[in-house]
VMD Tcl script that builds the backbone (N, CA, C; Angstrom):
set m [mol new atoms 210]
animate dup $m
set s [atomselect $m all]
$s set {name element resname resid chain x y z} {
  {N N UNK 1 A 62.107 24.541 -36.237}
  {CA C UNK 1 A 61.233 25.257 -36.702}
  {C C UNK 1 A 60.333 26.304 -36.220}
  {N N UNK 2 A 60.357 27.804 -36.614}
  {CA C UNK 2 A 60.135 28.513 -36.221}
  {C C UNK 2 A 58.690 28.965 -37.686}
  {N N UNK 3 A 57.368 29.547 -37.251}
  {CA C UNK 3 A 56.704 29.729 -38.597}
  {C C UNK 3 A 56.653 30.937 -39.227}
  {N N UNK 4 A 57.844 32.114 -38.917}
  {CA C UNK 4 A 57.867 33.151 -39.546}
  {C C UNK 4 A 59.743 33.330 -39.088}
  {N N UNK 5 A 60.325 34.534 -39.490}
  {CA C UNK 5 A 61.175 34.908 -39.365}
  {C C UNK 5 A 61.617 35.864 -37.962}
  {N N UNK 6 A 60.447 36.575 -37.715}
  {CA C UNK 6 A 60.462 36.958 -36.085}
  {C C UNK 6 A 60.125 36.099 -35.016}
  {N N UNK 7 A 59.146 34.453 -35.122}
  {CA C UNK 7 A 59.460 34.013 -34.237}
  {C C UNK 7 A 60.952 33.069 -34.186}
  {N N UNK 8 A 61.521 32.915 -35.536}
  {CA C UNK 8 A 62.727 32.735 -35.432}
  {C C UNK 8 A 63.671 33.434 -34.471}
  {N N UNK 9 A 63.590 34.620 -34.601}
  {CA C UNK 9 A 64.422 35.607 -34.157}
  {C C UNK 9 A 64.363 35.778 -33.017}
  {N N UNK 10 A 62.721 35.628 -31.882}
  {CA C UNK 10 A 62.198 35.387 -30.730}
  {C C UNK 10 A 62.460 33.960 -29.948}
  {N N UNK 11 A 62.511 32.942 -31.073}
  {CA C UNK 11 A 63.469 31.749 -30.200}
  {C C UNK 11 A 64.780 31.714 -29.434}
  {N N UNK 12 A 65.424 32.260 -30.790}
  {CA C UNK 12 A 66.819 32.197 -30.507}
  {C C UNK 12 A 67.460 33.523 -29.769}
  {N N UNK 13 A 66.539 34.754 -29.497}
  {CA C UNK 13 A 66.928 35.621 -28.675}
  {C C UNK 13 A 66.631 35.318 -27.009}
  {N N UNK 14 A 65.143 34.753 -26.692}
  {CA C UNK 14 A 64.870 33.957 -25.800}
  {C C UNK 14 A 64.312 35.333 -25.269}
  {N N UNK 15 A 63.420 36.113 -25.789}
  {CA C UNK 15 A 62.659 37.148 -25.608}
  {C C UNK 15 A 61.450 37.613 -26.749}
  {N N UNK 16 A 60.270 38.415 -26.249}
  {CA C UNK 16 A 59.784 38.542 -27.011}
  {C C UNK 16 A 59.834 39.902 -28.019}
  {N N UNK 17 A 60.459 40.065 -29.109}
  {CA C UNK 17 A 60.662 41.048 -30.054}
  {C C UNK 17 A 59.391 42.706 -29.825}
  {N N UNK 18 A 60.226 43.679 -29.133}
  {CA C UNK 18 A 58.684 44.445 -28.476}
  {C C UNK 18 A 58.620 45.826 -30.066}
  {N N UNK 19 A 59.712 45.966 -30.163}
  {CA C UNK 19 A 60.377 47.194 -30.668}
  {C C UNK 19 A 61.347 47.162 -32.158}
  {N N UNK 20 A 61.106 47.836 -33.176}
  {CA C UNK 20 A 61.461 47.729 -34.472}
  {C C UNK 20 A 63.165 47.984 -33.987}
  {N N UNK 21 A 64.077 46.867 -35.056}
  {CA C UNK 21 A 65.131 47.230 -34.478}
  {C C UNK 21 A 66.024 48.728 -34.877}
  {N N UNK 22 A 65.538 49.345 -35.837}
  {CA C UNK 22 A 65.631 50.407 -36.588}
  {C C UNK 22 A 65.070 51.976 -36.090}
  {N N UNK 23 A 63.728 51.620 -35.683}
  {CA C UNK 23 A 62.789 52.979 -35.292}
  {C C UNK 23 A 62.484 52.712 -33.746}
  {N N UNK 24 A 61.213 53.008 -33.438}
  {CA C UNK 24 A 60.885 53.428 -32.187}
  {C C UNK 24 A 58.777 53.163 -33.073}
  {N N UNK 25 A 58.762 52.032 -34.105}
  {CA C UNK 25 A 57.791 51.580 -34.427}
  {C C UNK 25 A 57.440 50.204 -33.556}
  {N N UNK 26 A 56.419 49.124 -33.561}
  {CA C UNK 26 A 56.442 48.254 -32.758}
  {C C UNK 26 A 56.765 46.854 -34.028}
  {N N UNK 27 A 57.821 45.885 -33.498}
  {CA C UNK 27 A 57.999 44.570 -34.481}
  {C C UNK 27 A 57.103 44.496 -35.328}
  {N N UNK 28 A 57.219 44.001 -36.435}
  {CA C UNK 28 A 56.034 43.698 -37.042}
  {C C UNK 28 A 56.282 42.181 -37.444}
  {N N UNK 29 A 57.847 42.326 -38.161}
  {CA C UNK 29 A 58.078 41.002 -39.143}
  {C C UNK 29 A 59.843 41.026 -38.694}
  {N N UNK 30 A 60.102 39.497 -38.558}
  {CA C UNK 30 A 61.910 39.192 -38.917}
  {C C UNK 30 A 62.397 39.435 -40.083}
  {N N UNK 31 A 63.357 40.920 -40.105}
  {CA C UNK 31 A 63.861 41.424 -41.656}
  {C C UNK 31 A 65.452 40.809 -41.770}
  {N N UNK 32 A 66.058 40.492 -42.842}
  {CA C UNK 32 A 67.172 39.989 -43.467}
  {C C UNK 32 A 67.920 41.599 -43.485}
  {N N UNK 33 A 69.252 41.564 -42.801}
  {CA C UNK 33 A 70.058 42.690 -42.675}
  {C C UNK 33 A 71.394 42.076 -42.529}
  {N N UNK 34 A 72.328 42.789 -43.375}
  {CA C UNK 34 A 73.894 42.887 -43.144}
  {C C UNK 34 A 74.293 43.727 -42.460}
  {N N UNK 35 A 75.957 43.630 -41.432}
  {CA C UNK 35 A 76.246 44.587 -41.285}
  {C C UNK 35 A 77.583 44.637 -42.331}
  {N N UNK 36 A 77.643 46.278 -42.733}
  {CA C UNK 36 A 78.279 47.215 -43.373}
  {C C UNK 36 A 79.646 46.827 -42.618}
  {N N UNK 37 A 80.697 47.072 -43.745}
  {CA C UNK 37 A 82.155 46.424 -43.409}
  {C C UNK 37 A 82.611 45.179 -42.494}
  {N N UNK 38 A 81.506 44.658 -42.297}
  {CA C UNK 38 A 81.908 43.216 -41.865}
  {C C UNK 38 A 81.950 42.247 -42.385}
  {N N UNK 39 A 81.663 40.734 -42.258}
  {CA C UNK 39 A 81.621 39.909 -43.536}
  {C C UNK 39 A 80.295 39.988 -44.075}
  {N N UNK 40 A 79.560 39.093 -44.659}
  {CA C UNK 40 A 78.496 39.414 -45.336}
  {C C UNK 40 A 77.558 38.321 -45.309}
  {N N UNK 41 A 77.639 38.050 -43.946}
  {CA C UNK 41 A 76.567 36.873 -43.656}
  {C C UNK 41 A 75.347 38.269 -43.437}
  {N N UNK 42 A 73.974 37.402 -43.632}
  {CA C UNK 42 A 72.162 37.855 -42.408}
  {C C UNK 42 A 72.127 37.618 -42.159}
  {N N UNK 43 A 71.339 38.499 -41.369}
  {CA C UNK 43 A 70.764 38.369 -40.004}
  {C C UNK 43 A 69.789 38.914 -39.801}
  {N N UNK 44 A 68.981 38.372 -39.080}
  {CA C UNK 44 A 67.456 38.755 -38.514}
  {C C UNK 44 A 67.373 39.034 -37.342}
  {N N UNK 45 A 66.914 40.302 -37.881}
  {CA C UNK 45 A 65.931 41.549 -36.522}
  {C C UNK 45 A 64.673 41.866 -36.805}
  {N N UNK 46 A 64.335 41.896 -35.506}
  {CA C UNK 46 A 62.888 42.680 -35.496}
  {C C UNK 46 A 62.715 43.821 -36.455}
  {N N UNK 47 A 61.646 43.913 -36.808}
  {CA C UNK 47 A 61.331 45.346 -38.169}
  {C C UNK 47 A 60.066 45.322 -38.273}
  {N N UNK 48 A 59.992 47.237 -37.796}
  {CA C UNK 48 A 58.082 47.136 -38.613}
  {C C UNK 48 A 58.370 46.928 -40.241}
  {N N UNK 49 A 56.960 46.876 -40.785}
  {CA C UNK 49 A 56.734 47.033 -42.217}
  {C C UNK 49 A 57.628 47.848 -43.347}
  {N N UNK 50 A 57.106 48.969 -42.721}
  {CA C UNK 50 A 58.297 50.075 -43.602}
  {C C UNK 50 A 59.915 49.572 -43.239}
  {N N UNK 51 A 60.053 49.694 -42.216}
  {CA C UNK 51 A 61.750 49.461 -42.443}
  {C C UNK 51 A 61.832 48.399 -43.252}
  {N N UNK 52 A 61.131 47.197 -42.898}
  {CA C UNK 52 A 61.660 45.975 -43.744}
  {C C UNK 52 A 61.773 46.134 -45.372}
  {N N UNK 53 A 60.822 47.254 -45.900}
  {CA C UNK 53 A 60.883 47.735 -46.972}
  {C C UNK 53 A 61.963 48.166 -47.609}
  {N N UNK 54 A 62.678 49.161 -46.685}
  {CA C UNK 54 A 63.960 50.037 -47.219}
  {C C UNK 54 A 64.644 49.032 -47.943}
  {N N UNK 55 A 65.553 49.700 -49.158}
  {CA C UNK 55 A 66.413 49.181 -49.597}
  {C C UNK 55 A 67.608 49.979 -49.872}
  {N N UNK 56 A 67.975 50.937 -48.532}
  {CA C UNK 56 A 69.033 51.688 -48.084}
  {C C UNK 56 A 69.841 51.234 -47.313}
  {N N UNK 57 A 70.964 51.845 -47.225}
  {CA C UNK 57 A 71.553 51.376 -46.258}
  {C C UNK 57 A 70.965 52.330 -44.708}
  {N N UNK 58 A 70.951 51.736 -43.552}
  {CA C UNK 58 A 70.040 52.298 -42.201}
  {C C UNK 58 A 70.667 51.578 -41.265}
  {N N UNK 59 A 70.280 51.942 -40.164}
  {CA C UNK 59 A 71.227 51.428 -38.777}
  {C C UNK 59 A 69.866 50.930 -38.080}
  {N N UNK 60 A 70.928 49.861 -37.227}
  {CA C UNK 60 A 69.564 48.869 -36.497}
  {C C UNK 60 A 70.658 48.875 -35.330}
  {N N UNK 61 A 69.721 48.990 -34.438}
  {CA C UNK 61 A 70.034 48.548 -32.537}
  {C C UNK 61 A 71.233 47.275 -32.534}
  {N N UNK 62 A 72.570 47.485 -32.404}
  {CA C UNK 62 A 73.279 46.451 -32.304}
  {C C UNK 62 A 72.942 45.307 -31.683}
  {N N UNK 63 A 72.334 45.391 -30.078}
  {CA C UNK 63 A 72.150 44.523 -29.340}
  {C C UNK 63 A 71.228 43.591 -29.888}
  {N N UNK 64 A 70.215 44.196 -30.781}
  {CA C UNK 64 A 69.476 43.369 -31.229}
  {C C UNK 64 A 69.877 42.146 -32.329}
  {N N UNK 65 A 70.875 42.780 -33.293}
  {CA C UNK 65 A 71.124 41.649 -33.829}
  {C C UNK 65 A 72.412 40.920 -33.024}
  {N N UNK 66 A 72.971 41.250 -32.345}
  {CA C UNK 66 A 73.725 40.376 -30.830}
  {C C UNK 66 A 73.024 39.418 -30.435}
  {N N UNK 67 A 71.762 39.741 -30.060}
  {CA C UNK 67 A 70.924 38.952 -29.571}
  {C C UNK 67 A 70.599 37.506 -30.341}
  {N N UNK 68 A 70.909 37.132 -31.457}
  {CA C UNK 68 A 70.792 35.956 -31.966}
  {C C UNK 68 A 72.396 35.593 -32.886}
  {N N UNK 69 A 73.504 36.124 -32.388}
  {CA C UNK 69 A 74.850 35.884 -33.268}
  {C C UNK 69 A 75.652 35.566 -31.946}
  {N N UNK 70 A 75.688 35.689 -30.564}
  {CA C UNK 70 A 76.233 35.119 -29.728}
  {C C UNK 70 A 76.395 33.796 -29.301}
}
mol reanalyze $m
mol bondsrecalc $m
mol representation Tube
mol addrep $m
């Protein structure tokens, strides 16, 4: 048990989330993201506010969601 979705994401990366995985904003919250042509599990990355908002498709820092699917 983790009590939000970014310290989820901060457990299981085994770092602390500094940087939106999307922008060059600072973490705010753990956002629910697919990746595009792969299967269609989520996954949680770091995200300020606004990104977590979008309901576009947008690109996020690979390593970051690496960071908890390895």
């Amino acid at each position: 048990g983790s009590n939000s979705w970014l310290a989820h994401w901060e457990q299981r990366a085994g770092h602390k989330a500094n940087m939106c995985a999307s922008c060059t904003s600072s973490a705010e919250v753990g956002g629910h993201v697919k990746k595009v042509g792969h299967d269609y599990s989520h996954y949680i990355v770091p995200l300020c506010k606004a990104c977590n908002q979008r309901t576009d498709e947008f690109l996020v820092y690979e390593e970051l969601v690496s960071a908890i699917c390895d």
